[in-house]
Each structure stands twice: as C-alpha cells, then as structure tokens.
N, C-alpha and C positions, 0 to 999 in steps of 0.2 A: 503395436508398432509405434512407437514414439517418431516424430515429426521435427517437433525443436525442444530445444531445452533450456533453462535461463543460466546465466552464469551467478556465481556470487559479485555485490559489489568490490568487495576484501578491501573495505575502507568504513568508518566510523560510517552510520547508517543514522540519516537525518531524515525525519518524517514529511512528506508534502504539506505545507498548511493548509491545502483544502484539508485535509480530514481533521485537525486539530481546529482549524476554525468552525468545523460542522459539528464536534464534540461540542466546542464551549457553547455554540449558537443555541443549544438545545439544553443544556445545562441551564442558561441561562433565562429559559422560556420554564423552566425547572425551578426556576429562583434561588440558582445558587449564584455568589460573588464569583466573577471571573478571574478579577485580580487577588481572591485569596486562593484560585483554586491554584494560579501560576505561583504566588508566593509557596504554598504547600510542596510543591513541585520541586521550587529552588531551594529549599530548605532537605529533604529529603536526596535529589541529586546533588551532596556535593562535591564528588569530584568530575562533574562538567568540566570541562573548558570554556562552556558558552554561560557560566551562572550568573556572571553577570549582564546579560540578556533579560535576565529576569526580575530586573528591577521594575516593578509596574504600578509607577506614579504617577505616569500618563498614558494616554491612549498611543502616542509612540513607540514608548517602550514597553507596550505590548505586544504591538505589532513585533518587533526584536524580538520579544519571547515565542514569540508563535510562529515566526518567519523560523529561527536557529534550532528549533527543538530537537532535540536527537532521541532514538527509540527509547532509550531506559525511562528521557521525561516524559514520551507521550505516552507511554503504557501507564505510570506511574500517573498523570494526569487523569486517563480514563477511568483507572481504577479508583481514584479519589472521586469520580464524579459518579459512579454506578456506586459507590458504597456510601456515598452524601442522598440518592435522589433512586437508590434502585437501578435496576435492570428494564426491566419493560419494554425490551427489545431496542433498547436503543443503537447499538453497533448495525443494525440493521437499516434502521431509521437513519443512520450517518451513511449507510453506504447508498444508499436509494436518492440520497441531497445530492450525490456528488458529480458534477455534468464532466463530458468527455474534455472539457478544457483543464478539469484539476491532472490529468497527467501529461501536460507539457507537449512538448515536442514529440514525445514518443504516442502521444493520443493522437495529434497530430499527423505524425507518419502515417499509422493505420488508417487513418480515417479519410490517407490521400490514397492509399493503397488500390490496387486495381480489383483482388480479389477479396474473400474472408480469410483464405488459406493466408495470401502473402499478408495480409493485416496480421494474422497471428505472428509470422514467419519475425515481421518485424516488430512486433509487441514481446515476441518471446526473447530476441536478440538483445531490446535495449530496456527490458524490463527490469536490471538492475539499476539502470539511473534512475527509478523512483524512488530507491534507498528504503524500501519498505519492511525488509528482512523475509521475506517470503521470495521461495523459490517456485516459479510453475514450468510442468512439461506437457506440451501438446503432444496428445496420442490417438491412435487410432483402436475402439475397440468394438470388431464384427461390423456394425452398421453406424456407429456411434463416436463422434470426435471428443476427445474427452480431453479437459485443461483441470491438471489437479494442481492444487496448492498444498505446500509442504513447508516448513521453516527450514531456516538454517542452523538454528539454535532451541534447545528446547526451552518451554514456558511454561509458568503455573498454568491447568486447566483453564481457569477461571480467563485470563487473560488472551491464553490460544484462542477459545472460542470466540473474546469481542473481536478481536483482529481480524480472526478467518472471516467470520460473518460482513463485517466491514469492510474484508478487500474483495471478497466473493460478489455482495451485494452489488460493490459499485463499479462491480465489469458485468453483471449481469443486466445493469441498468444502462450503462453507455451501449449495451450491444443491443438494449432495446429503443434505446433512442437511434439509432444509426439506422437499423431497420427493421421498426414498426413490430408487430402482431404474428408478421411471416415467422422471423426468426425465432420457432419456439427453442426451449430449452430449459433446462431441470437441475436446478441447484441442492447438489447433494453435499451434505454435513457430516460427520463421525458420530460428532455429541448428541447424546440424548436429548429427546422432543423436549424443549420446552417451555414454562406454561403459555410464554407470550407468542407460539409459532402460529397460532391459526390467525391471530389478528394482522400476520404480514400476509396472509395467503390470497386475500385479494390483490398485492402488488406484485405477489412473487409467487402464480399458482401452482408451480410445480417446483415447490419449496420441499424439500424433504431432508428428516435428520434419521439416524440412527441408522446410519448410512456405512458403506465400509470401507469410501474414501469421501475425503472432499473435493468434489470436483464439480465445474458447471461443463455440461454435456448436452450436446446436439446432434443429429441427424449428420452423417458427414458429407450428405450431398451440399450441406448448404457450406462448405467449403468451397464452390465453383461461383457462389452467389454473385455478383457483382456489385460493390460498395456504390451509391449514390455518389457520394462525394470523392469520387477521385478523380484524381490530379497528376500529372506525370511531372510536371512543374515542382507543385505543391512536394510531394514526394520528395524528390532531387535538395526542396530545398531542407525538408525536415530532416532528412538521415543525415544532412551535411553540420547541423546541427547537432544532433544526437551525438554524432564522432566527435566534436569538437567538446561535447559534455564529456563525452565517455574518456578522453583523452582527459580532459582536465579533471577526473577523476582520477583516476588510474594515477598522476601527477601527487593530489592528495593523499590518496592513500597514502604512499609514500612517504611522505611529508607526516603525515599523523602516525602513521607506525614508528617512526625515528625519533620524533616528538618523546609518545610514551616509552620507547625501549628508554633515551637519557634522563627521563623523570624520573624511573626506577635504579637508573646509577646513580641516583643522591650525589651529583659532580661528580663522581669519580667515571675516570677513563675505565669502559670496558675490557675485557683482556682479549686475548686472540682467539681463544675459544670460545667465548662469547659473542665476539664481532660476527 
C-alpha cells in the first residue's frame, strides 16, 4: 500500500552543494586538485548554461561552481573522482558526512513534524525541491514501512549505484541523528555486494545489497513515533517556505523549457505545430 509519492521536479535538476562539497572534501584528503577536478567538469559539460561558473582561479569562484552545478556536472564530477582515486566506498562515505541541514527547508519541515509518518508525508511532498533526480514512494509492506528510491531517468550502472548509495546513506543517517539507536532500520540495495560493504557495516549494520529493491525499511510502528524536535511554529513556518521554493520552481521551469525549445530554433520563429 503506498502512502506518498514524490513528484518529478520537470525543471533542469541542480545538485545540493552539500553533497558536491562532501565529494570534493574527500577527494581532496585523496590528494586530488579540486580546481582541476571542476575544470575537467567544465570542459566536458559544454553545453551548461552555468560553464561559466566554472572558472576556478579563486576560491570564489569555486564556490559559483559548486553552488550552480547541475546533475550531468555532478555525476561527471564524481565519476572523474572515483576513476582518478577508486571507489572504496566512497558515495557511501558522502552520504554518512551529510547532516539534516544539507536538505533545506524541507529537512527542516520533517524535523518540525509532529510524527515519523507526517515527517515522511512532508519529505515525500517536497522532495523534488532537492533537485536530486531521484523519485521516492512511502509504502507500506505486511509489518514493514518501506521508502524505495528509483530515478527518473535511466544511468550508466556504475553511476546509479554512487548516487543511490549517497542519497540512501544520507537519509539513513539524518533518520539516525533525529532518533538515536531506537529507530532501527535496513538499507537495502539492488547491486551486487561489493568489496568495500563490510567496512561500512559498523555505520550501517543492517546494510544489505543484492537486494530486489532499493529501499531503507522500518518496523511501521515507528511511524506513530514522535519527533524530538517538533514545532508547530517551526512547521508553519517551513512548508511556507517550501511553497514559495516550489512556486519559484515551477516559475523556472518554465522559463528554462522556453529557453532550450528557442535555442534549438537557431532564431527562427517556430510554426503553429510546433508552438
């Protein structure tokens, strides 16, 4: 029985620089160059909008590259950095860095929420404004609340698995920062075990792959749990927020779909079947 469902953003999909800054941070302790890894990036994406962003001759505009990035850069970024420094679990290692403040407002929301249920209710509502490209559905199955992650577009193996891993990891870690050791739960993967899974299993002990969905799954009592931190205030004032993103998305879109349709009429006026 499904519960909520995410919507698509149906606008250009820009990555949170929490997780682009948690990539480079570790790359970096990795001893790769950060600014050749964004120059690689801007060379490779060009036809961004944002490429010039990617000028990074100073620590400014890098921040500009890491603030504006959009999905094709940051996949293209991660994969330059696992194919420069390995794998070694690192998308793993990114999701585990990443606290309930890198999702905005909408972490926010949840976290003023009075239940776990309505925390979902409203993480699953405004989980397209994190522009992540991942769709997720809360369901219910037998005794077991189950949040599977799916994409909206399909991706090279190699790159679904840093993503899933990375956006699974860092809702499995916000939900154990919020409440503690209670809240168990079982992060299950598609892809084949591998070799670096046992070394997260003390973070993530009920880590499992070779799985026949991806989904992080719980006991569904503890949907009745009641959040520490809630706020009825707090709440009011974060979904009022969220609308005013979601709106100014929705606005975007728009604007970026009209954008590329007259890029591709090389000037010339559309026709009426066209329009």
């Amino acid at each position: 029985m499904i519960l909520f469902k995410s919507k698509f953003a149906g606008s250009e999909i820009y990555i949170t620089d929490a997780y682009t800054r948690a990539y480079l941070a570790i790359a970096e302790q990795r001893g790769l160059d950060i600014h050749e890894l964004l120059d690689h990036v801007a060379v490779e994406e060009t036809e961004s909008p944002d490429i010039d962003a990617f000028e990074t001759k100073s620590d400014s505009s890098k921040d500009n590259a890491i603030y504006s990035i959009t999905a094709n850069e940051y996949l293209t970024l991660i994969e330059k950095i696992v194919d420069k420094s390995g794998n070694h679990g690192i998308a793993l290692e990114v999701g585990l860095q990443i606290p309930p403040t890198a999702f905005g407002m909408v972490g926010f929301a949840m976290m003023s929420s009075a239940t776990v249920e309505s925390a979902m209710e409203v993480g699953t509502r405004y989980w397209h404004l994190l522009r992540d490209g991942i769709a997720i559905n809360v369901s219910i199955e037998d005794d077991t609340c189950c949040i599977e992650f799916d994409f909206f577009q399909e991706l090279q193996e190699k790159l679904e698995n840093l993503v899933l891993e990375t956006s699974m990891a860092s809702c499995f870690r916000v939900i154990q920062l919020i409440f503690g050791e209670k809240f168990t739960s079982e992060l299950w993967l598609k892809q084949p075990s591998p070799y670096y899974s046992e070394l997260y299993l003390p973070m993530i002990p009920n880590l499992k792959y070779d799985q026949q969905k991806n989904q992080l799954r719980f006991p569904k009592d503890l949907l009745s749990l009641k959040i520490p931190t809630s706020s009825e205030l707090s709440l009011s004032m974060a979904l009022e927020k969220c609308e005013e993103e979601n709106q100014l998305m929705s606005e975007n879109g728009m604007i970026f779909q009209l954008e590329r349709y007259l890029k591709k009429c090389e000037g010339k006026f559309p026709s009426l079947v066209e329009a």
